[in-house]
N, C-alpha and C positions, 0 to 999 in steps of 0.2 A: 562867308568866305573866312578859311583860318586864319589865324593872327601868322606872324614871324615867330612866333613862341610855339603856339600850337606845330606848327610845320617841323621845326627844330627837335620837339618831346617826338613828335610821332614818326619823325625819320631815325632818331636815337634810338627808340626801341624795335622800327625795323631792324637797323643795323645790327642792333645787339641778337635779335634773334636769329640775325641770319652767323656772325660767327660763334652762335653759341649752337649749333647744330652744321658748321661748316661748309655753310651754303655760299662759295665764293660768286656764283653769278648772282644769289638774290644783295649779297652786300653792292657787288658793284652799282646793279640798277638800281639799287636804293640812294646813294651817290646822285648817280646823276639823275634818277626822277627829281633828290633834291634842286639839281641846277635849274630843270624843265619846271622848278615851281619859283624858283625863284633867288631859291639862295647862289649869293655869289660862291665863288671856290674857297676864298679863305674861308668863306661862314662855314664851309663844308668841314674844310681840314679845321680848324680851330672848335664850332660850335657841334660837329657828329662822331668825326673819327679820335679827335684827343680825349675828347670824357666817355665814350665808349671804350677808349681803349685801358683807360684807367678803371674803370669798371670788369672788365676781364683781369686786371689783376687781383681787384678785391674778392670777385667769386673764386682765385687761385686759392687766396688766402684764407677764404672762410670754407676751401675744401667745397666748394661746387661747381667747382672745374679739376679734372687731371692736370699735369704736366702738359701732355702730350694735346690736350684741350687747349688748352692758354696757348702752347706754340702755334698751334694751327688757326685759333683766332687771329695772333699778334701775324702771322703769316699773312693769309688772308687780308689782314687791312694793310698790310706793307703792299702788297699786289694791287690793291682796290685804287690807292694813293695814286700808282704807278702810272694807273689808267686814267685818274684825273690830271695826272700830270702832264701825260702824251696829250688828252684832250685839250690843253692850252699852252702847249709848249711853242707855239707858233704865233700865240695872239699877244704876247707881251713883249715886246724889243726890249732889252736891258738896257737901261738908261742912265741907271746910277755906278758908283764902283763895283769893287770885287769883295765879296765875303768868303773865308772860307770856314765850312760847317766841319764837325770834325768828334767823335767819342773819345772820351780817354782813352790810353790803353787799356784792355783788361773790361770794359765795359759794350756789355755784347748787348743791350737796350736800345737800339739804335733806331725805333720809330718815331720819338719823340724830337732826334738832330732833326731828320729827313722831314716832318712836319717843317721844322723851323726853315729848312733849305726851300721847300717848296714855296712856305708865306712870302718868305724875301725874295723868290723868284719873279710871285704875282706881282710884288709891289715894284718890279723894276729893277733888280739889283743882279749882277753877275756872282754866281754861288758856285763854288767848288764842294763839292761835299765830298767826305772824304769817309763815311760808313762808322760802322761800329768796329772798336777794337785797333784805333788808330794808333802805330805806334810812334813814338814821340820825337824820333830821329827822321822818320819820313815826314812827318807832318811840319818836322823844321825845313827839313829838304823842302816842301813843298813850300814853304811862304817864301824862303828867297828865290825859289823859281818863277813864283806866281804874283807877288807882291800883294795881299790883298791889305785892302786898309784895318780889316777887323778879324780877328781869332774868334768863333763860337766854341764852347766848348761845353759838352755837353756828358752828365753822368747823373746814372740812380742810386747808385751803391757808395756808399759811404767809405767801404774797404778802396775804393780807389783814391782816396782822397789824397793820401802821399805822392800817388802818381800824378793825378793834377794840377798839385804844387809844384811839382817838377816842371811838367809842361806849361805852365803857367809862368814860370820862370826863364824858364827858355824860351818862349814866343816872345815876352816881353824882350827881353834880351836882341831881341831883332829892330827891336822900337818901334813894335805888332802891339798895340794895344789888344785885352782879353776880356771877353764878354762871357762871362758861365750861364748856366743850369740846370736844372735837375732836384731829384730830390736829396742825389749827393751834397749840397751844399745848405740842406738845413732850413732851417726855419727863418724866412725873412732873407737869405741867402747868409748867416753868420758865419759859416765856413768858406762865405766866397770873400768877406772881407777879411777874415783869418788868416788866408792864404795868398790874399794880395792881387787879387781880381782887379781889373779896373772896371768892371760891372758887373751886376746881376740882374737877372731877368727869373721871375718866379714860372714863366711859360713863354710858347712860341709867341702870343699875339705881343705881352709885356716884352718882350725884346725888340720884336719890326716896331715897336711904338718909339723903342727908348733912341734907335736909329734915327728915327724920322725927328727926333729930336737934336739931332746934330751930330759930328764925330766924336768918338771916344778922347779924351785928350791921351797923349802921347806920354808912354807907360815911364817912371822912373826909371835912374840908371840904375843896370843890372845888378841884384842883388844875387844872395845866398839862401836857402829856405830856415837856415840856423838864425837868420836874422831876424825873419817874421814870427818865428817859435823857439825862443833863445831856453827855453826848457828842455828841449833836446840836446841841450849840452848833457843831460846826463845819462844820456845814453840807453834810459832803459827803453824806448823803442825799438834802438836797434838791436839791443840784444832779445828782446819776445819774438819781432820781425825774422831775425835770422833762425830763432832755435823755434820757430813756432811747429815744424813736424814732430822734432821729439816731445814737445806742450804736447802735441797731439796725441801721440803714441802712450803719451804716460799717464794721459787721462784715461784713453779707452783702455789698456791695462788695469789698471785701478777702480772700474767705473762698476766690473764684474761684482767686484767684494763691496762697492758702495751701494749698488743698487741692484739686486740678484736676478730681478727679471729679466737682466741682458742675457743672461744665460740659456735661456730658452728662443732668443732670438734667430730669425732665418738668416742667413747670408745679405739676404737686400734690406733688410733692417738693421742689420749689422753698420752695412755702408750708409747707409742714410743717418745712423747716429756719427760715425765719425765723420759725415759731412758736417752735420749740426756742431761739433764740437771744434772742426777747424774754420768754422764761420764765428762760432765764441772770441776762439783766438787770434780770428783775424781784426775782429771788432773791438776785442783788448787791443790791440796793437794800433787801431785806427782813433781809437780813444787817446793813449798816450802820445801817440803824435800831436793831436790836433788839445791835448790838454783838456778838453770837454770827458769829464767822467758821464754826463748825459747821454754821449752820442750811445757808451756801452747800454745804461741802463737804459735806453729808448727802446734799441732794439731787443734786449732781455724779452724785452714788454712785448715785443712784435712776434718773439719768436714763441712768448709763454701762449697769446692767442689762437696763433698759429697749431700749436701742437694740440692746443685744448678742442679745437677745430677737428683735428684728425682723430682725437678719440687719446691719446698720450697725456700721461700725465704731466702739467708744466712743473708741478715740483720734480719732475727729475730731473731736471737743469740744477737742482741745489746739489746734488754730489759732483758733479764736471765742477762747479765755480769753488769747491772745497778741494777739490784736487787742482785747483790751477793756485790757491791763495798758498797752499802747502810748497808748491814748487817755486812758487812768485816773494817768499817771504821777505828776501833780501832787495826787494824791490819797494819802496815807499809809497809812489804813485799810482803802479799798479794795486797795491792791497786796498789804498781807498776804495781805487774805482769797484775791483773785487766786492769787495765788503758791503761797499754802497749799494751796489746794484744787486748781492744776498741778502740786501735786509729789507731791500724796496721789493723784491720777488715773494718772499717771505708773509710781507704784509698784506701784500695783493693780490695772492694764490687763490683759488678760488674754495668756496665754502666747502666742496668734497672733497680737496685735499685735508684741511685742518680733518674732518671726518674721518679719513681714513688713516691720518694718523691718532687720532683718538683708538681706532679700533686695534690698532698694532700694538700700541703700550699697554691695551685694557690686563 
């Protein structure tokens, strides 16, 4: 007879093969064969569909999945969830308060809330969920209507991180204690205590846990986000923030004569570098908010693997971050971060770039 372990490996990679060829009826029966052997429903949502589903972003990234592959996996397991949930939406009477689940604005990631909505559903708890892309005036609307004792808030994207301090600010402000996260919030959650969270939770089970460990206490009186980040008094966030489409415009201008091969570029290559270049600018900007010259050079890193994946060279990130340091001169914060994270690219390019500029100067 198989272990709990064995059951769990062999149901994960059923599931993985079924949205890795878009088999939405064999993911769902593979679900609930799990139930028929044994696993309870969170083991389901916590031990099959969260690290499966975190696995279809890694094949995104290492370029063994399309776009349009990742959407219809992450689809698919958002549907499968849907049917585990109708299947016990009648066996749990809600026992305990009200939570409500909820994305940042701007954060369209929204299966890893809906995990979380679902676990606290099992364990008794009345949830509001309120989806992905929450904006942050309804979602205030929503807690004085609703009164729930706890905010989850939940984001991947590091670029939204301005917005979650906002919202984070304003729920507290209710005297809604806030519970984040994501992988927006960093390593160990340091951006959630940056930003003034009154929790973190590194996943859905670590948060139903930190619950069942008692209430949040009741959030400090209402602050300012200048007060958690008193380096924003100089303003250079918001001036990258506001002008970040002309950053944009004057990099992909400039980018022709920096690095020629644009030139021969299609039209959908076109746009997919200035998406890459206004994710540069967006991550400049989320850097100097948050003060962490890291968060930039992290993702540098993510996005050098990422292109090296697709066949693109990752040194050609070093002419966009020389046309952004030339624009940025009069800025102090931003040139570190700049510089920092040119020199850390530089050092960690991979061995056929150094090669291929050998062979240009030969």
């Amino acid at each position: 007879m198989s272990t709990a372990t064995d059951t769990r490996s062999r149901r994960q990679d059923q599931l993985w093969q079924a949205l890795s060829v878009g088999d939405e009826d064999a993911a769902t029966r593979t679900l609930f064969g799990a139930l028929e052997e044994g696993m309870d429903a969170e083991n389901v949502l916590l031990g099959l569909i969260a690290p499966v589903q975190r696995r279809v972003g890694e094949e995104w990234a290492a370029n063994r999945l399309t776009v349009a592959q990742e959407h219809a996996a992450t689809a698919i397991n958002d549907r499968a969830l849907s049917a585990l949930s109708h299947h016990h939406r009648t066996r749990t009477a809600p026992v305990r308060g009200r939570v409500l689940v909820a994305c940042v604005d701007g954060e369209w990631h929204g299966l890893p809330a809906r995990i979380l909505a679902e676990v606290l559903k099992l364990r008794g708890w009345k949830v509001d969920y309120l989806g992905a892309q929450t904006p942050t005036p309804h979602l205030i609307a929503h807690v004085h209507q609703r009164g729930p004792q706890l905010v989850a808030l939940s984001s991947s994207i590091p670029t939204r991180l301005p917005t979650a301090h906002a919202t984070i600010t304003a729920v507290q402000a209710t005297g809604t204690p806030v519970l984040v996260g994501g992988a927006a919030f960093g390593v160990q959650g340091r951006y959630a205590r940056l930003l003034g969270a009154d929790a973190w939770a590194p996943d859905a089970g670590a948060a139903a846990e930190r619950l069942e460990q008692g209430p949040l206490p009741r959030p400090a009186p209402a602050r300012q986000p200048i007060d958690d980040l008193p380096h924003l008094a100089d303003q250079e966030y918001t001036m990258v923030a506001r002008t970040h489409l002309s950053l944009v415009r004057t990099v992909m201008d400039d980018l022709q004569d920096r690095f020629p091969a644009m030139r021969s570029y299609t039209p959908d290559q076109s746009a997919r570098t200035a998406e890459d270049v206004e994710h540069i600018v967006q991550f400049l900007a989320t850097a100097l908010y948050t003060g962490d010259p890291d968060l930039f050079t992290d993702f540098l890193t993510w996005t050098a693997h990422v292109l090296t994946a697709r066949d693109v060279p990752a040194h050609s990130l070093v002419p966009a971050l020389d046309i952004l340091t030339e624009q940025l001169k009069d800025f102090p914060r931003a040139l570190h971060i700049l510089t920092r994270a040119t020199d850390h690219l530089s050092r960690t390019r991979p061995d056929h770039a150094a090669a291929d500029d050998a062979r240009n100067h030969a």
